[in-house]
C-alpha positions in Angstrom: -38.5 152.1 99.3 -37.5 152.2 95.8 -40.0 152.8 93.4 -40.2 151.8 89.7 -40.2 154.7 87.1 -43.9 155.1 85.1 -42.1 154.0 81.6 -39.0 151.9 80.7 -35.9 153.6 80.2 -34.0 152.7 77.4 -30.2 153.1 77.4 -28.7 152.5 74.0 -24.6 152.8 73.2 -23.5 154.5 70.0 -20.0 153.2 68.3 -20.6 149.9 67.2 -24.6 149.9 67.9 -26.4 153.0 66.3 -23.1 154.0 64.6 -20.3 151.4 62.1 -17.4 152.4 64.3 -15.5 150.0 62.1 -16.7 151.2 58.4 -15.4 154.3 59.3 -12.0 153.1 60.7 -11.6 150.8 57.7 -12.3 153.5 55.1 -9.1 155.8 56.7 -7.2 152.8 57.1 -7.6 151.6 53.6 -6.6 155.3 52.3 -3.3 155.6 55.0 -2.5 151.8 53.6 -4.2 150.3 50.6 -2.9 147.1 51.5 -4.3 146.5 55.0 -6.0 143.6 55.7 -10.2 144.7 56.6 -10.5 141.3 57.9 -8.9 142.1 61.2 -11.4 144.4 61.9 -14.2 143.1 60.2 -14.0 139.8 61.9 -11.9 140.9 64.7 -12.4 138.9 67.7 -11.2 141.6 70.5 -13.9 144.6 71.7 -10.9 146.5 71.7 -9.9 147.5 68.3 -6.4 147.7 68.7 -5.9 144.6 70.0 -6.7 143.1 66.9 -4.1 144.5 65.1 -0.4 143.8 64.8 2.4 145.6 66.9 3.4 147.7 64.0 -0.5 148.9 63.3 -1.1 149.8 66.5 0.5 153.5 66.0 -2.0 153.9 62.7 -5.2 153.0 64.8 -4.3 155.5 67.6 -3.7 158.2 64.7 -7.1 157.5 63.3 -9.0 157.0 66.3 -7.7 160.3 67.2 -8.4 162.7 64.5 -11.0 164.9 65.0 -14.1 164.5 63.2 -13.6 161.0 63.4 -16.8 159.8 65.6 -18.9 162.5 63.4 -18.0 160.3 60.2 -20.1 157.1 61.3 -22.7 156.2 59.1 -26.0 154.9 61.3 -26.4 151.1 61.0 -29.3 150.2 59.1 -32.6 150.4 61.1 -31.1 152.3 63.7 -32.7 155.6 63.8 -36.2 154.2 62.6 -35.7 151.8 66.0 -35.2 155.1 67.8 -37.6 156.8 66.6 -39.9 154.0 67.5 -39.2 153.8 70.8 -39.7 157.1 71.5 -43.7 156.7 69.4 -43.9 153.9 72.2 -44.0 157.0 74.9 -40.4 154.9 76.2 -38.2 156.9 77.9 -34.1 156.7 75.2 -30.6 158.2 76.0 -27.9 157.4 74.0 -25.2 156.3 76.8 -21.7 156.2 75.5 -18.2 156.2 76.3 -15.8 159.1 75.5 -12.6 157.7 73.7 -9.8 157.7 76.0 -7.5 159.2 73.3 -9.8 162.0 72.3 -11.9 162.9 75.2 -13.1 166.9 74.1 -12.9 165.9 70.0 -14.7 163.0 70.3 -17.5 164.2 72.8 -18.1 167.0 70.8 -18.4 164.5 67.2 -21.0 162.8 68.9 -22.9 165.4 69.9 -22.7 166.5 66.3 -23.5 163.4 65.2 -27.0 163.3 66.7 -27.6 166.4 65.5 -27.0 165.5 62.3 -28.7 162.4 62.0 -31.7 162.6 64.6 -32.1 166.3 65.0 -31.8 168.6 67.7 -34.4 167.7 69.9 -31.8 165.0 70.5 -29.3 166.4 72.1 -31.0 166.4 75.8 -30.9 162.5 75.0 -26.8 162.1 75.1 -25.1 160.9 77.9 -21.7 160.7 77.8 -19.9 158.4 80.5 -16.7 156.1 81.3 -18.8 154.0 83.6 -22.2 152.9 82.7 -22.8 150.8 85.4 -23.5 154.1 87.6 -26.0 155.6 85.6 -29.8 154.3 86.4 -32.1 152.5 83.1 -34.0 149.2 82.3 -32.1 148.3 79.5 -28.4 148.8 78.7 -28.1 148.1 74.7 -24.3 148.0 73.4 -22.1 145.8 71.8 -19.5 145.5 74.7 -19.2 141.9 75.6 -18.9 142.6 79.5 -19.7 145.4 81.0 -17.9 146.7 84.5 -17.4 149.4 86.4 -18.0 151.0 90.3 -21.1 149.0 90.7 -20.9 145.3 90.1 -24.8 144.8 89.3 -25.9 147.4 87.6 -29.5 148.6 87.4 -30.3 147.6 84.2 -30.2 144.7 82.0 -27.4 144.5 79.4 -28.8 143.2 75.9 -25.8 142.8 73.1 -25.9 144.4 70.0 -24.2 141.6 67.8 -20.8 141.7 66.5 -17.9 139.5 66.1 -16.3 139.8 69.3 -19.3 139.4 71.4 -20.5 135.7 69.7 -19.0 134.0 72.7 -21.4 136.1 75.4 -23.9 133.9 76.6 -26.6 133.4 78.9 -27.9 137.7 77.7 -30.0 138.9 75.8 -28.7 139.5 72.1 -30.2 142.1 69.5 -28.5 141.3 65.9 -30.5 143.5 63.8 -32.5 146.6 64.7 -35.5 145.5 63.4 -35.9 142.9 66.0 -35.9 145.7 68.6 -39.3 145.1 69.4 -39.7 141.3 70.2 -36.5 141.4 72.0 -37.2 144.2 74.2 -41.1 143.6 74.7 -40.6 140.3 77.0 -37.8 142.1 79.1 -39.8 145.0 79.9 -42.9 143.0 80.9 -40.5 140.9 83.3 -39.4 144.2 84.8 -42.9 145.0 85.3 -43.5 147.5 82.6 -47.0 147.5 80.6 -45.4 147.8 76.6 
């Protein structure tokens, strides 16, 4: 018999959620090509970035995506680490679950880790999980800006909320979190379905 956990647990992505994955990819674009257009990023309408681009980008983004150092650069979206912070004051139970870049698996594991430390402090670093497949790890709530999330299991444990962005506009029917100040009334109801007393 399967037992529910004593708190939530609160599974939050990082590029593109905590982090401006795309600030940061503009910014070394812009310096490589002063003349490339931001609004195929900015507004781009594919989760993977490259797939916004044109053929003869393509080589550029892998370049950048690939440098190490990279994924260490982000700058936290505003509210983000106040929301975490928060969460944790709630006595909630917060990893950061995200996916290793599959064109810089060791650089860009060890940028995030740096990241956190960085920005949310050591005490942090027990909090990372890194993983290709979310669906197998075990939480309440799966925040992240992915439109659709798959993997070995197809109904995952927790529920996905998503973290607004362009590309994920046409997701319906879920949750949605489009600033990180509404953290709390969009997680409160969810929880207290689930069973939790927040």
């Amino acid at each position: 018999m399967q037992h529910q956990a004593p708190k939530p647990l609160i599974l939050i992505d990082m590029d593109n959620t905590i982090v401006s994955f795309d600030d940061a990819f503009v910014k070394r674009w812009k310096e490589l090509d002063p003349h490339a257009d931001e609004a195929l990023i900015r507004k781009r309408q594919h989760f993977e970035l490259e797939e916004n681009l044109p053929p003869e980008a393509r080589a550029i983004a892998e370049k950048i995506m690939g440098e190490p150092g990279f994924y260490a650069s982000f700058r936290p979206l505003e509210g983000a680490i106040v929301a975490l912070r928060a969460m944790i004051d709630r006595s909630w139970e917060v990893r950061l679950c995200s996916a290793p870049h599959p064109l810089q698996w060791e650089d860009c594991v060890r940028d995030k880790y740096s990241w956190v430390r960085e920005h949310l402090g050591s005490d942090w670093l027990h909090r990372i999980m890194i993983v290709r497949d979310k669906t197998c790890v075990r939480g309440s709530v799966l925040i992240d800006d992915k439109p659709s999330i798959s993997g070995f299991y197809p109904d995952p444990e927790w529920l996905h909320v998503v973290f607004d962005q362009p590309y994920n506009r046409d997701v319906e029917a879920r949750a949605r979190l489009s600033h990180w100040s509404q953290w709390e009334e969009v997680l409160t109801p969810i929880l207290k379905a689930q069973g939790f007393s927040v």
